[in-house]
C-alpha positions in Angstrom: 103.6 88.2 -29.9 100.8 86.0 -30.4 101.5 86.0 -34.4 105.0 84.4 -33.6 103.7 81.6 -31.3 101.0 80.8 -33.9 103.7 81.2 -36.4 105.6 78.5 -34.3 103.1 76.2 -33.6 101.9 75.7 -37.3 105.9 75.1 -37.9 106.1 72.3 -35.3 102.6 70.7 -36.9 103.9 70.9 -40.7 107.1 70.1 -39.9 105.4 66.7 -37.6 103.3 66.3 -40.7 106.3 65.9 -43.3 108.2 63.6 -40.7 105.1 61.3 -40.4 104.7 61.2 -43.6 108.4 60.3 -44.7 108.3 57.7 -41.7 104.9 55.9 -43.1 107.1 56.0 -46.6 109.6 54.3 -44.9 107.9 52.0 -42.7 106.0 50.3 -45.8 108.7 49.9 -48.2 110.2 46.5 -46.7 106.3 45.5 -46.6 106.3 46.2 -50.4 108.8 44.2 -50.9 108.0 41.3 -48.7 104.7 41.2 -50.7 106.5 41.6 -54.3 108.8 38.7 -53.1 105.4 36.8 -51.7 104.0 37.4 -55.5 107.0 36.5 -57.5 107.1 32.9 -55.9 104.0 32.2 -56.5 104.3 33.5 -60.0 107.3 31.0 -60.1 105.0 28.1 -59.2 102.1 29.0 -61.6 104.3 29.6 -64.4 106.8 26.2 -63.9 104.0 23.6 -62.4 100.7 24.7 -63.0 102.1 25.7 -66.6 99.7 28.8 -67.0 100.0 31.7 -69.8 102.1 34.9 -68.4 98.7 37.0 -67.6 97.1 34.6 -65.9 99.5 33.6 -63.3 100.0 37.0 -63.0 96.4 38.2 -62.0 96.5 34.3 -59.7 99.4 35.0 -57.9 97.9 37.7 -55.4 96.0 35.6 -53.6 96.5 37.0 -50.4 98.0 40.2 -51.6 96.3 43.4 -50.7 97.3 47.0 -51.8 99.6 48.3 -54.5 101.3 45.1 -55.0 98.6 43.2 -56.1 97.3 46.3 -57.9 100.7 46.0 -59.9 100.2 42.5 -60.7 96.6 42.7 -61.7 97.4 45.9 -63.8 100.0 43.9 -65.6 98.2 40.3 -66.3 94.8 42.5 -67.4 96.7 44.5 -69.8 98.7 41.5 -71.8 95.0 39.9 -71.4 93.4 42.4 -73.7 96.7 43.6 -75.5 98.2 40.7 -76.9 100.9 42.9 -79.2 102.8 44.6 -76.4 105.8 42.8 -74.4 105.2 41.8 -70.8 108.9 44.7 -70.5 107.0 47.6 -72.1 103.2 46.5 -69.9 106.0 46.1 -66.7 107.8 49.3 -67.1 104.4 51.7 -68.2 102.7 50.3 -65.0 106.0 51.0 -62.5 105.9 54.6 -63.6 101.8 55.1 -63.6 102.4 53.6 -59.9 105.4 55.5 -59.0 103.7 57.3 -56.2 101.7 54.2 -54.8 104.7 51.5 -54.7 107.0 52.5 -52.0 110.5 50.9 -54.3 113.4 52.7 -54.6 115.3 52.6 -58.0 117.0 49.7 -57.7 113.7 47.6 -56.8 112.4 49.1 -60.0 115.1 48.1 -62.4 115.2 44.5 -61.3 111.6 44.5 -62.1 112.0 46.0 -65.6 115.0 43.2 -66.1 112.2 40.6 -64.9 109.7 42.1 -67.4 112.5 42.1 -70.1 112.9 38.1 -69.5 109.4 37.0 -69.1 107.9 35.0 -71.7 110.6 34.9 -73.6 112.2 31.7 -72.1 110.9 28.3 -71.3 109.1 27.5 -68.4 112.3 26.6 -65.9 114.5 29.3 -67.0 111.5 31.7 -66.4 111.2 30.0 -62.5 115.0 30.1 -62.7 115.0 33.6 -63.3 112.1 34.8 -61.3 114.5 32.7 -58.7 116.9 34.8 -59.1 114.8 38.1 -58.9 113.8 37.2 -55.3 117.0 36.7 -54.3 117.8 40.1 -55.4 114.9 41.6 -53.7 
């Protein structure tokens, strides 16, 4: 008897553990974005006004930005900083899937972002803030 009410009672905890968990997943993914959308426009206006390289506007444009979205951005203007070979696609896409777990985006956030990656630094300045324009929009 006692085995099936502890049986129970561990059910309705794990079970209230998973839900709060999915919920939290939930509950920060519009955040995410919100802060990916905050970064990108500020990205836009170091990159078109302020007219400085791709990795430093990256690592300047999380002023303000706390968490794994600034963590992304950071990650990605550090690593063109000491790798000047790679492409700011391949540094985009290797960071999104070592930060899979930590950024709350769904697939379609993710493939925009690759697309971004794909077009950055390989335009001039105001098709780059045209495109990153565009990105936010899309978010």
């Amino acid at each position: 008897m006692w085995m099936k009410i502890a049986g129970g009672v561990l059910v309705l905890f794990v079970s209230s553990y998973i839900g709060f968990k999915l919920a939290a997943r939930c509950n920060g993914r519009p955040q995410h974005i919100r802060q990916m959308i905050s970064c990108l426009g500020s990205l836009k206006s170091y990159i078109t006004y302020a007219n400085l390289p791709l990795s430093e506007a990256l690592m300047e444009s999380t002023h303000g930005v706390h968490g794994p979205v600034a963590d992304f951005f950071q990650c990605v203007g550090r690593t063109l900083e000491e790798k000047h070979i790679v492409s700011p696609q391949q540094v985009i896409s290797t960071i999104l899937t070592e930060m899979k777990g930590q950024l709350l985006f769904q697939s379609a956030e993710i493939e925009i972002l690759g697309i971004l990656g794909a077009n950055l630094g390989i335009m001039n300045r105001q098709e780059q803030g045209n495109y990153i324009t565009m990105t936010i929009e899309q978010l």
